[in-house]
C-alpha positions in Angstrom: 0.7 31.0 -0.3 2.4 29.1 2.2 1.9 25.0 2.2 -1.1 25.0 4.7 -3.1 27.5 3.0 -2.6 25.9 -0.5 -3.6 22.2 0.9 -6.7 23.8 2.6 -7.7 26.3 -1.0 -7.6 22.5 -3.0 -9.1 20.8 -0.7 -12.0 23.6 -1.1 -12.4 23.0 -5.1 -12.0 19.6 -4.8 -15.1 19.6 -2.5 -16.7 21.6 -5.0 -15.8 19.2 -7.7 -13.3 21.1 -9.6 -12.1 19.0 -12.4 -8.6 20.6 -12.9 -7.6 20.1 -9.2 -8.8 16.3 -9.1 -6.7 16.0 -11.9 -3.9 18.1 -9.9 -4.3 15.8 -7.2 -4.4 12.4 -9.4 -1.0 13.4 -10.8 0.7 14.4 -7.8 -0.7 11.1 -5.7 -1.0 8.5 -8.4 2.7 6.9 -7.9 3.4 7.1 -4.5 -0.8 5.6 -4.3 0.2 2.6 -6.3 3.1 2.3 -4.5 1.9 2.0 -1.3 -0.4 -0.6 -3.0 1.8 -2.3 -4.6 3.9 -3.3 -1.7 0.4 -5.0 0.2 -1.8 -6.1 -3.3 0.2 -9.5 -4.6 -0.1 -8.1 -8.8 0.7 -4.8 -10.5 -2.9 -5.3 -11.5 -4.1 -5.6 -8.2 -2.3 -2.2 -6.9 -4.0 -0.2 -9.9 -7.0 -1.2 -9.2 -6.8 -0.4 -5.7 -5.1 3.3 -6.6 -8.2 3.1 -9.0 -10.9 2.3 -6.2 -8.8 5.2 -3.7 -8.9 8.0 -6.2 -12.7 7.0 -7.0 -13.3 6.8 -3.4 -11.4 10.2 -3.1 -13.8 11.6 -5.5 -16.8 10.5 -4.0 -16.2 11.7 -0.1 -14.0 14.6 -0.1 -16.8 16.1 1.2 -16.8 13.8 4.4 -13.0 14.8 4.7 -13.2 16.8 7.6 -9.2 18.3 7.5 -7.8 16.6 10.7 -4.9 15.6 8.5 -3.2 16.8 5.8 -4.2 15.3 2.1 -1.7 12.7 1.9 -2.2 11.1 4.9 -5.8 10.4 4.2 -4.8 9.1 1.1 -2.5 6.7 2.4 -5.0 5.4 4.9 -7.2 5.5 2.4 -4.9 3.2 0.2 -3.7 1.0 3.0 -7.5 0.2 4.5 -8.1 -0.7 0.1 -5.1 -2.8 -0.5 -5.5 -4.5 3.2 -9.8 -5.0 2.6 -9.1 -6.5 -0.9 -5.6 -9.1 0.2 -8.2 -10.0 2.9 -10.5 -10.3 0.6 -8.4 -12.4 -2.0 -7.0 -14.7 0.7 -10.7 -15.8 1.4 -11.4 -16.3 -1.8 -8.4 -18.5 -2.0 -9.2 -20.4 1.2 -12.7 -21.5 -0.8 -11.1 -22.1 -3.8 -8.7 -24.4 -2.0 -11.3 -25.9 0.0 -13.8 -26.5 -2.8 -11.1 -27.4 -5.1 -10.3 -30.5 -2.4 -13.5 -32.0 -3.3 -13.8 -31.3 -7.2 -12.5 -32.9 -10.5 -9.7 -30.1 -10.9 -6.6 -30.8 -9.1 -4.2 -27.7 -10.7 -3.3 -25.1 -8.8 -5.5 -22.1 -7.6 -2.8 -19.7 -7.0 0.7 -18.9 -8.1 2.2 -15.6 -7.0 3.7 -13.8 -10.0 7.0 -12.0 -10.1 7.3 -8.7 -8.7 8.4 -6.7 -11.5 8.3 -3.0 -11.7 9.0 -0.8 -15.1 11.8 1.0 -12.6 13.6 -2.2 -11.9 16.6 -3.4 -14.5 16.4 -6.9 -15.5 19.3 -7.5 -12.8 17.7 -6.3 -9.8 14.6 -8.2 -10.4 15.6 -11.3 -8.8 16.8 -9.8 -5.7 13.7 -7.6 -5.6 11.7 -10.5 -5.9 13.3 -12.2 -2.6 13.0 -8.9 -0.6 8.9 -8.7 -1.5 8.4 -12.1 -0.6 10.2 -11.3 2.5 7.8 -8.4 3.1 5.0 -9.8 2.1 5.5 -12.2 4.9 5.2 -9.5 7.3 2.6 -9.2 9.9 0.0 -6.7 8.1 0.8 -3.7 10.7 4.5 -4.2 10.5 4.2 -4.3 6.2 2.0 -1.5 6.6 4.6 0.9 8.7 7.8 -1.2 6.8 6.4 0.4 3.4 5.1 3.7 4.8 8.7 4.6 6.4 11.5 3.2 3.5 9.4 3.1 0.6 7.4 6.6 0.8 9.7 7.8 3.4 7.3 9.1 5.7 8.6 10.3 9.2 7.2 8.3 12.5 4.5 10.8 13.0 3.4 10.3 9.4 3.4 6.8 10.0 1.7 7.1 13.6 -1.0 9.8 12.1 -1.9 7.2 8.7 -2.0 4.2 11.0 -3.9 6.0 13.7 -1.3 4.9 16.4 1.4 6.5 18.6 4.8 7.6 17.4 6.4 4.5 19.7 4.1 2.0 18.3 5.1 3.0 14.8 9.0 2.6 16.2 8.6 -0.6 17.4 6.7 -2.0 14.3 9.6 -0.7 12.5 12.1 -2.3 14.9 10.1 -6.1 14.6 9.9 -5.6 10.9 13.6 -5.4 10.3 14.4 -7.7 12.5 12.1 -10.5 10.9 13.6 -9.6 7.3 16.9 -9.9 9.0 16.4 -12.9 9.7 14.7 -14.3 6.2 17.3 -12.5 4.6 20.7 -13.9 5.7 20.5 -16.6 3.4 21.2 -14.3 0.3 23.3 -11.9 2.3 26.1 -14.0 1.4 25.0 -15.0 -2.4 
């Protein structure tokens, strides 16, 4: 069975609710999910539960999936339109808390971003890792998105363009802004 026809048969008994090839599709997607999570949601935490919500989600509408793209693309638009809706989400939050916080008896802190640590990072890495995400994090939202997408899951440009909904070029020159904004946070450690 060639890959087309396999994608197409799951995608059948998932939208008849066959257990076994949720599972099948849990375990193939789960990493590269929480991945793509991880690298918009500020925690660990924060990515699971958004790999969490997608698979749920997954579960729930398969049935809407209508097969214009291929499986993994809907889940990564899936994961991305999560991990964006709930950083949005957060931010606000923050912005009250700040705001509400100006005018209460509390004066600590509302928010402090905690390390980016993965279990595939050595202890030596971390630090460096650490200065890259914050780099990245900084990124416009589209540009993080595509950034991620292209060197972390290694999609190709029309991967990119099909998740994102956008056009090959736009995907290139996302791409091409995004490096060279983490260029130029960057140079300072170049040299450290």
């Amino acid at each position: 069975m060639n890959e087309q026809a396999d994608e197409l048969h799951r995608l059948e008994l998932l939208r008849k609710g066959d257990e076994p090839t949720f599972r099948w599709l849990v375990d193939t997607y789960q990493t590269r999910v929480f991945r793509t999570a991880l690298a918009i949601a500020p925690t660990p935490e924060e990515a699971e539960d958004v790999a969490q919500e997608v698979f749920e989600e997954v579960y729930r509408t398969v049935g809407q999936f209508r097969g214009e793209a291929s499986l993994s693309t809907w889940l990564y638009r899936l994961t991305t339109s999560r991990a964006l809706k709930k950083e949005r989400d957060r931010k606000r939050k923050k912005r009250f808390a700040f705001l509400t916080s100006l005018f209460g008896p509390d004066e600590s802190a509302i928010y402090d971003p905690p390390d980016f640590q993965t279990p595939e990072t050595s202890l030596e890495d971390r630090e460096r890792i650490k200065v890259i995400n914050q780099a990245v994090q900084q990124l416009a939202e589209s540009q993080k998105i595509a950034f991620t997408l292209h060197y972390q899951e290694e999609l190709s440009y029309q991967e990119i363009a099909a998740v994102m909904q956008t056009s090959v070029s736009a995907v290139e020159s996302l791409l091409f802004r995004a490096r060279q904004t983490l260029r130029k946070r960057l140079t300072p450690y170049r040299n450290s």
